[in-house]
C-alpha positions in Angstrom: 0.6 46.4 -163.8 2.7 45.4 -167.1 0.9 42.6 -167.4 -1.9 44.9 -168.4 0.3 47.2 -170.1 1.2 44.6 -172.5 -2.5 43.7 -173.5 -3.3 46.9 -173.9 -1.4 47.9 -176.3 -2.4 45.1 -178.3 -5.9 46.3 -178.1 -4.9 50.0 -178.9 -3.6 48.9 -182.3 -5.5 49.6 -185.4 -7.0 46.3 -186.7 -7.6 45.7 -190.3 -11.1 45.2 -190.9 -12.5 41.5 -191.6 -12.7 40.5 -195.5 -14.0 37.4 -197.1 -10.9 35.8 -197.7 -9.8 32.7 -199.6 -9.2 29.5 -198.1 -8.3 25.8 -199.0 -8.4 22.5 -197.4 -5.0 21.5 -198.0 -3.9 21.5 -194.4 -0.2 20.4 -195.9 -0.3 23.5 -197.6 -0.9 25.8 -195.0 1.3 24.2 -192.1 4.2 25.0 -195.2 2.9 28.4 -195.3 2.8 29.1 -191.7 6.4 28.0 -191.4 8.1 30.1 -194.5 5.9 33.1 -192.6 7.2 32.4 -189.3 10.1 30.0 -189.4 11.3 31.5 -192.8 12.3 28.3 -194.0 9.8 25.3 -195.9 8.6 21.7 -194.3 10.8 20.1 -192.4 10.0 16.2 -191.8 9.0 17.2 -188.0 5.8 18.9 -190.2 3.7 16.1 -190.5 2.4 15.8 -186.9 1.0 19.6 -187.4 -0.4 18.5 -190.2 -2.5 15.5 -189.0 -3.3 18.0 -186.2 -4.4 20.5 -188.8 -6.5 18.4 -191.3 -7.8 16.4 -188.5 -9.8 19.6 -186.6 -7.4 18.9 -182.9 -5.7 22.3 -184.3 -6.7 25.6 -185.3 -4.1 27.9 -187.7 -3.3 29.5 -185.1 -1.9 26.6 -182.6 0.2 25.7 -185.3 1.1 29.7 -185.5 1.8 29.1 -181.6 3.8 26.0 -181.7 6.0 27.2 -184.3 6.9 30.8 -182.0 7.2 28.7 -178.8 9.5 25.9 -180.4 12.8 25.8 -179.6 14.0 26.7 -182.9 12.0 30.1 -182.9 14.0 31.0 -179.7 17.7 29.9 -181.0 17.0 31.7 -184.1 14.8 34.8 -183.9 14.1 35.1 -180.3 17.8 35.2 -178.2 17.9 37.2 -174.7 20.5 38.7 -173.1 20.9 42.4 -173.9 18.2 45.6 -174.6 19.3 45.2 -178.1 18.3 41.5 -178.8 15.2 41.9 -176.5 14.5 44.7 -179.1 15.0 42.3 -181.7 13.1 39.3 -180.2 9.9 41.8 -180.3 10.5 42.9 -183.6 11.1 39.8 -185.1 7.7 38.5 -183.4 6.0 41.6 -184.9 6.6 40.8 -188.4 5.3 37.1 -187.9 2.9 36.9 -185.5 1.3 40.0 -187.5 3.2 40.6 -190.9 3.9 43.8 -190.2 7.1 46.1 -188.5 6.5 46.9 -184.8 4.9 49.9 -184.2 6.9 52.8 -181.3 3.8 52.0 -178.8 3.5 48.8 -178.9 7.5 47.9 -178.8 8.1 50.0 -175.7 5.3 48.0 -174.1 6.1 44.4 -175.2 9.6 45.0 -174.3 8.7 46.1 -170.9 6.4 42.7 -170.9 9.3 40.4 -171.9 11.6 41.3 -169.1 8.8 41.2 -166.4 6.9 37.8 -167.4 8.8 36.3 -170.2 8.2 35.8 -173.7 5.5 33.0 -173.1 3.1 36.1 -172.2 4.3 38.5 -175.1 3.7 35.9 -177.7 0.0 35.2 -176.3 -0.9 38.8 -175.8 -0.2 38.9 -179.5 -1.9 35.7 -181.0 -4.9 36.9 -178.1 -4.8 40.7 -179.5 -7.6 42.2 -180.9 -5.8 42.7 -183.9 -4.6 39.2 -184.9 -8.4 38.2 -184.1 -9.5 40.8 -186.9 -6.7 39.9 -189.2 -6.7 36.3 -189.0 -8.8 34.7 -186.5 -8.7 30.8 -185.8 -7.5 29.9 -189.0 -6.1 32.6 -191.1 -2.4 32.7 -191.7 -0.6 35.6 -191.3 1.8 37.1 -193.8 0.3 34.7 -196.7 -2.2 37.5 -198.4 -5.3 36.8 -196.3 -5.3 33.0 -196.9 -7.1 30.7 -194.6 -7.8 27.1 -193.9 -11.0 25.9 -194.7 -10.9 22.8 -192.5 -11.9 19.4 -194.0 -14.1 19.9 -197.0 -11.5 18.6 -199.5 -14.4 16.2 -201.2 -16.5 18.7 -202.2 -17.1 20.0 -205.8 -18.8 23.5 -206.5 -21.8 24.1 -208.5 -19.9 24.3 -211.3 -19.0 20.7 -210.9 -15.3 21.5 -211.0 -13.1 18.7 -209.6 -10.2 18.3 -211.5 -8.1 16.0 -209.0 -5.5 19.4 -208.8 -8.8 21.4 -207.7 -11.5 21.7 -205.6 -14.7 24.8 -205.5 -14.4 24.5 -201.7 -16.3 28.3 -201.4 -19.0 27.2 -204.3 -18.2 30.4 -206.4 -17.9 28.5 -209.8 -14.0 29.2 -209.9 -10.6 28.1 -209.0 -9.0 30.5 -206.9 -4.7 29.9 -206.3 -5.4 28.8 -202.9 -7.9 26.0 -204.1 -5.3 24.3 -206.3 -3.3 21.5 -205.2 -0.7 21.5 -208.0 2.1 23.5 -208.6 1.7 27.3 -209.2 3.4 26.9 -212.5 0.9 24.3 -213.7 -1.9 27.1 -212.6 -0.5 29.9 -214.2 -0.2 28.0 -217.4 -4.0 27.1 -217.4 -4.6 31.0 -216.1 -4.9 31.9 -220.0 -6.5 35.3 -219.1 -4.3 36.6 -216.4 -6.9 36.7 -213.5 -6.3 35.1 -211.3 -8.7 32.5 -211.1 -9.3 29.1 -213.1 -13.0 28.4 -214.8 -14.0 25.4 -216.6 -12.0 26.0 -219.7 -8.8 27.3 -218.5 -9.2 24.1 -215.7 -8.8 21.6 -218.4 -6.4 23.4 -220.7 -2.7 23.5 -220.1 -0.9 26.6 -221.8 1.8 25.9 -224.0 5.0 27.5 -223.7 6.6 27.9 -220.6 7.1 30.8 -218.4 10.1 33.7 -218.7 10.4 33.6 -215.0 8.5 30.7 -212.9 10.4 30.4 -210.5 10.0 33.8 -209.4 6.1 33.3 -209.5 6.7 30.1 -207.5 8.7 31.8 -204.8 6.5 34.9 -205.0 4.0 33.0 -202.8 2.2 36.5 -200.8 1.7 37.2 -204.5 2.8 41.1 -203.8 5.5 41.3 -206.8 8.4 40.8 -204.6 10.7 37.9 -203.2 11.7 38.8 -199.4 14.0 36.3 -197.6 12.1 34.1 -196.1 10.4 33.2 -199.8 13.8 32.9 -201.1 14.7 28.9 -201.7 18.3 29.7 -202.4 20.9 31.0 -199.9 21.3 34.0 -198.2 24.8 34.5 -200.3 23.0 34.6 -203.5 20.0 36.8 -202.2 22.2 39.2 -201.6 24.4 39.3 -204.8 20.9 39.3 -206.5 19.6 41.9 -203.9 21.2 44.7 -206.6 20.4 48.1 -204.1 20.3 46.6 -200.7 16.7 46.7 -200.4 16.6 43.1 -198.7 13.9 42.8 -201.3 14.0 40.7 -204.5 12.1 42.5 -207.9 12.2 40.8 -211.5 14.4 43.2 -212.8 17.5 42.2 -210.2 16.0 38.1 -210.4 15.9 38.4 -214.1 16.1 35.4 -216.2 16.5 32.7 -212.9 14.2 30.0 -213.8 13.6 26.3 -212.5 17.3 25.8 -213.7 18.6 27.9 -210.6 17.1 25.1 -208.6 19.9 23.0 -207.2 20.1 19.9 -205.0 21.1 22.3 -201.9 18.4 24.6 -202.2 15.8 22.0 -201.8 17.3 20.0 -199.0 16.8 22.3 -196.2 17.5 20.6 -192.8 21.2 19.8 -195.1 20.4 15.7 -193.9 21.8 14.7 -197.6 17.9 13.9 -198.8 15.4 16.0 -200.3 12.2 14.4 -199.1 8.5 15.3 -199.8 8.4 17.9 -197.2 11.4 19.7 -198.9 10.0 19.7 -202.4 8.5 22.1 -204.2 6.4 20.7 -206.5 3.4 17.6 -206.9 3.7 14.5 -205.4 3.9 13.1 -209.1 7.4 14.3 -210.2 8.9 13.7 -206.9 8.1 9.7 -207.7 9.7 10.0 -210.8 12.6 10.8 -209.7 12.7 8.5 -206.4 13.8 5.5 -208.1 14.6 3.2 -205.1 10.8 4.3 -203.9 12.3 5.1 -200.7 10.4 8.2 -200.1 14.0 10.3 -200.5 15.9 11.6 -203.1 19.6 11.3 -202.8 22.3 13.5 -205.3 22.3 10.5 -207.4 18.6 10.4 -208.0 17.9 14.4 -208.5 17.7 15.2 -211.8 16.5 19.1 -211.0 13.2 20.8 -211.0 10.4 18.9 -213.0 10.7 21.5 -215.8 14.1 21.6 -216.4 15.6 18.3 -215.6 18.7 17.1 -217.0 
């Protein structure tokens, strides 16, 4: 009888209605995405099998979605039994990323009642399963990341506009550039962006702005584009969110970031899984000025070889 009760409260919440969305073939990208959304952190160097898995059609978004909420690292961090309180928790926490949003009365009540009579294996696929992650994302949408979706192996192709700039590709044919088409930095494309909106066409693709940006950093780690930095976008530690985190809000706006640029960027913040090494996975920027500063060629940057963020080394 709960196992129904659990579906069906997945299928009594409101789903958003279907929108064309954007998408991009960079299957690195999107594993990276899918693992600030639901593992709040970036790539770590386990990332690349999802990724072959991803670009090579064997997985859809959401298997990688799946893996990364079943993984043993999900459970030790967002997903620990052992009282009503963290079983609370566990829900909530698979609430705001299986589906990017808080838990609604309803449907907590009936998850939690789920979890404690067939585990959390049947909770998390009576989400991904729900009508409502079908409408919201489907087989290859990623939740939490502003409707973005993976196109699937079309990286060769060039729109009508015959724009194929190496950093970009028309995947959707609509004769522009959208963010999620770009395969440099989001610096690099707000700095071509001369108009503001949004989008790259063929004269703001081969013109770089001059000047750099006030702020970039906080349009890099603004990556759901909604004008604030929560905590799993933030690159730096929880210690300095917080001091920055002026009213409590648990939300980052310019005005308590301010002036942190590239400069706040430090050797630490990059190298997540703390091994000593940032590697490719770990950094936030093109493949380009990662090799320049990889002098051995090793594939890894040590504290002796960082030099900072591309646009503000030392």
């Amino acid at each position: 009888m709960l196992r129904v009760a659990v579906f069906a409260v997945a299928l009594a919440v409101p789903a958003a209605a279907t929108a064309q969305q954007p998408c991009t073939t960079d299957a690195r990208y999107v594993v990276d995405q899918v693992s600030r959304v639901v593992l709040e952190r970036g790539l770590d160097r386990n990332a690349a099998t999802q990724i072959s898995r991803l670009s090579s059609g064997t997985a859809t978004v959401k298997d990688v979605v799946r893996q990364a909420v079943q993984s043993p690292e999900y459970a030790s961090r967002f997903a620990r039994r052992g009282s009503p309180a963290a079983d609370e928790q566990t829900i909530r926490n698979l609430y705001r990323h299986i589906f990017g949003r808080e838990a609604d009365p309803s449907g907590l009540q009936a998850h939690m009642a789920g979890l404690n009579s067939q585990g959390i294996e049947a909770v998390i696929n009576a989400m991904l399963e729900s009508p409502e992650y079908q409408e919201k994302f489907g087989d290859y949408g990623v939740p939490g990341a502003a409707n973005l979706r993976y196109c699937g192996r079309t990286a060769g192709a060039v729109g009508s506009s015959g724009i194929d700039s190496g950093l970009a590709v028309d995947s959707n044919r609509d004769g522009r550039i959208d963010r999620w088409e770009w395969k440099g930095t989001w610096q690099a494309f707000d700095e071509r962006d001369r108009n503001g909106d949004g989008t790259l066409t063929g004269g703001e693709l081969g013109a770089v702005g001059t000047g750099g940006f006030q702020n970039s950093r906080f349009t890099r780690l603004d990556w759901n584009g909604d004008g604030r930095i929560e905590r799993n976008e933030w690159d730096g530690t929880r210690a300095e969110f917080n001091r920055l985190d002026a009213n409590g809000d648990a939300v980052l706006v310019p005005s308590e970031v301010g002036g942190v640029s590239e400069a706040g960027v430090t050797f630490r913040s990059l190298d997540r899984n703390r091994d000593g090494r940032i590697t490719f996975d770990e950094w936030n920027w093109n493949r380009r000025s990662f090799n320049r500063q990889d002098i051995d060629g090793d594939g890894a940057l040590t504290r002796r070889e960082f030099t900072g963020a591309p646009d503000n080394q030392r």
